[in-house]
C-alpha positions in Angstrom: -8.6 3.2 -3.5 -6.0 3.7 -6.3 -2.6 2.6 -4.7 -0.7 2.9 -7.5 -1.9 7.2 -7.7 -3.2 8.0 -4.2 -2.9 11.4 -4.3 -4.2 12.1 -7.7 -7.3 9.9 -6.1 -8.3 12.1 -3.7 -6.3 15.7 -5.1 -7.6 15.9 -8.5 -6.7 17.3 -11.5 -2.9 18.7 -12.1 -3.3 19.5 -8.3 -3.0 16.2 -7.7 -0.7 15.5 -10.1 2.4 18.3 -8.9 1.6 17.2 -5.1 1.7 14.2 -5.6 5.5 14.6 -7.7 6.3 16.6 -5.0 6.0 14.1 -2.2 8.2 11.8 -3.7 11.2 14.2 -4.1 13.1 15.9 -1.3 15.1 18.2 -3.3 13.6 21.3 -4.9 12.5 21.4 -8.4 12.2 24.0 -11.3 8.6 24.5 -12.5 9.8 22.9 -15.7 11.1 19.6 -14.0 8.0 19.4 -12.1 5.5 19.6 -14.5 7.5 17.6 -16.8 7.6 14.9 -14.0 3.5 15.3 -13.1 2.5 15.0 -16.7 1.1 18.4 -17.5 2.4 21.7 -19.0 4.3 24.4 -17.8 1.3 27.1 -17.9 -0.8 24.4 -15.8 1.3 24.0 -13.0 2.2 28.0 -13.4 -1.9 28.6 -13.0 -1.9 26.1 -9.7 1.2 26.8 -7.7 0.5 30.1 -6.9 -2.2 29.3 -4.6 -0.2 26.1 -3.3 2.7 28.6 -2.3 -0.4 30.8 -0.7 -1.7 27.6 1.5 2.0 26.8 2.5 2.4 23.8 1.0 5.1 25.1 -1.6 8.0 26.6 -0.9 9.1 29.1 -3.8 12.9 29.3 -3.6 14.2 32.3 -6.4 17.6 31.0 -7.1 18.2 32.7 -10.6 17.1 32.1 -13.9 14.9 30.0 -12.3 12.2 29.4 -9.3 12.6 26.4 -7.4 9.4 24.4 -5.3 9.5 21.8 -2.5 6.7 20.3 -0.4 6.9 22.3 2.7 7.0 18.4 4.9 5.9 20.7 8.3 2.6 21.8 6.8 0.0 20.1 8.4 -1.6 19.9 5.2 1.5 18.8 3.2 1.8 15.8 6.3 -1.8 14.7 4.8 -0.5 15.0 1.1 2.6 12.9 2.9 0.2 10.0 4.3 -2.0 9.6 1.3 1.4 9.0 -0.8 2.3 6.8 1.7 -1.0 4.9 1.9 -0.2 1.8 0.7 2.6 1.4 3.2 -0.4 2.1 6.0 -2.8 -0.1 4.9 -0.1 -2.8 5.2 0.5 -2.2 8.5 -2.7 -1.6 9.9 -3.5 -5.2 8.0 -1.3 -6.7 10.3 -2.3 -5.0 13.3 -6.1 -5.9 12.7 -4.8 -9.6 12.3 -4.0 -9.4 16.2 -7.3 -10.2 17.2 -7.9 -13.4 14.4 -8.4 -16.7 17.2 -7.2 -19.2 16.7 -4.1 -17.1 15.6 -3.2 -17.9 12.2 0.2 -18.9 11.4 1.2 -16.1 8.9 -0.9 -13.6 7.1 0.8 -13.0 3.2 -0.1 -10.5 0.8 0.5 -11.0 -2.8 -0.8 -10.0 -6.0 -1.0 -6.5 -7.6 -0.9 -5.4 -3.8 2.3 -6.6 -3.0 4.4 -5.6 -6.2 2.6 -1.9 -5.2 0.1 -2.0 -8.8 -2.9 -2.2 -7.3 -5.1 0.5 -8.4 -8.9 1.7 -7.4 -10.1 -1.8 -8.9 -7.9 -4.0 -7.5 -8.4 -6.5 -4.7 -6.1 -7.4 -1.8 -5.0 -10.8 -2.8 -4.0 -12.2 0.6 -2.8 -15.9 1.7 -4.3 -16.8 5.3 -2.4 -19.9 6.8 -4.2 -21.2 9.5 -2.8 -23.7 12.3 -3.2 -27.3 11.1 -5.2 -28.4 13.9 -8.1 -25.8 13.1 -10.7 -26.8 10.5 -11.7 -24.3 7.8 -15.4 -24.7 9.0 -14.5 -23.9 12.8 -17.1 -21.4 13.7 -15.2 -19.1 15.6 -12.1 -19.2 13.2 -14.6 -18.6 10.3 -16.0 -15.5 11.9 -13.1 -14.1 13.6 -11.4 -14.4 9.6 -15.0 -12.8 8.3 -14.2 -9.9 10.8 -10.9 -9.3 9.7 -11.7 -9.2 6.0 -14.5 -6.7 6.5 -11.7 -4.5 8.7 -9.6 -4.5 6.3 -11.9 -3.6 3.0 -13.0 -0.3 5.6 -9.1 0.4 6.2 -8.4 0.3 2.5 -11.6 0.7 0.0 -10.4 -2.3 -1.9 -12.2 -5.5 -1.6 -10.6 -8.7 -0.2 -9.9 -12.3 -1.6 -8.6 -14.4 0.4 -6.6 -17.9 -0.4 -6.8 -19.9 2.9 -4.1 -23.7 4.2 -2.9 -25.0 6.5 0.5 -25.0 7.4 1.6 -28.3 6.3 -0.5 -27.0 2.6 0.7 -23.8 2.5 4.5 -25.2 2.5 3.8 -28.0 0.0 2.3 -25.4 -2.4 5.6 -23.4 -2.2 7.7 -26.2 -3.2 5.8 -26.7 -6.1 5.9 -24.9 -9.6 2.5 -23.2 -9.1 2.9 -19.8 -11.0 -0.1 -18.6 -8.2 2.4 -19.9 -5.4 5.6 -19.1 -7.3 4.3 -15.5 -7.2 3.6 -15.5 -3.6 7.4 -16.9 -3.3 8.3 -14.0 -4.9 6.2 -10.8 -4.2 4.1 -12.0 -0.7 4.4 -9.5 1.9 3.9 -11.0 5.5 2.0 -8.9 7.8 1.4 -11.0 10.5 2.8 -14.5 11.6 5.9 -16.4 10.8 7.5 -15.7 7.5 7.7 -18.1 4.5 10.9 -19.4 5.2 10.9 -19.4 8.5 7.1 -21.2 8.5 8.8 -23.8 6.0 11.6 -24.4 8.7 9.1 -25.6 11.4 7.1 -27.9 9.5 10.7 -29.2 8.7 11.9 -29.5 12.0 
């Protein structure tokens, strides 16, 4: 899946594009700011708007010299335009919720990478740090499966393949202290969807 265009990904051509400008705005917008903002000419979007305002998707507002569109947001269709948009945010989510049934639990799930910083596009993996309990060892049979599981759940939820970076607790925090650009960028971008969070995971191996 391309998260960094998921409408265009699934709407194509300059379809795509002015649905996918017009789920990011709330305000309504002339023809010529809209197809300015979706890349593609004013007789383009004039051709394809007609029939979005026929679907009621579009709202066509005359407010003189000029027409002005916005994403009708109570369209059942415009709510699907709505949640591919917001995909990214979703997959996150539903990344964590999966993680739920990982035994032993792991002690944080992170997700860094192109993911993370929201650039992850149709071929991009899911760069995700697993930190499992320091009592479990990486060959544990059911840890190793249950993890398995997971990343196949997760490749269905998204389309993107998974690479996982896998420590223990007492690793994982060493690694962040250090000047590792890998780890520096988890630092920085690593989005925790399950577990304790990296300063708060740093705390208890401190304590």
């Amino acid at each position: 899946m391309d998260f960094k265009r998921p409408v265009e990904a699934v709407v194509g051509g300059v379809q795509g594009r002015l649905l996918a400008v017009l789920a990011e705005v709330t305000a309504p917008l002339t023809l010529r700011t809209l197809a300015r903002l979706a890349d593609v000419s004013p007789a383009q979007a004039s051709r394809v708007l007609p029939r979005l305002v026929e679907l009621g998707l579009v709202e066509r507002r005359e407010v003189p010299p000029a027409s002005q569109l916005l994403l009708v947001r109570e369209n059942v269709a415009a709510q699907l335009v709505l949640a591919l948009a917001d995909a990214r945010t979703t997959v996150l989510q539903r990344m964590g919720e999966a993680a739920a049934d990982i035994r032993p639990a792991p002690r944080a799930i992170v997700v860094f990478g192109s993911f993370a910083r929201g650039e992850a596009d149709d071929e991009s993996d899911i760069d995700v740090l697993v930190v499992r309990p320091d009592d479990i060892d990486e060959d544990d049979q059911r840890w190793s499966e249950s993890l398995e599981a997971w990343r196949r759940q997760v490749r269905a939820i998204a389309g993107n393949g998974v690479e996982m970076l896998e420590a223990t607790a007492a690793e994982a925090v060493a690694k962040l202290r250090g000047r590792s650009e890998l780890w520096r960028d988890i630092r920085r971008d690593g989005i925790v969807v399950h577990g304790a969070g990296l300063h708060e995971l740093t705390e208890k191996i401190d304590a």
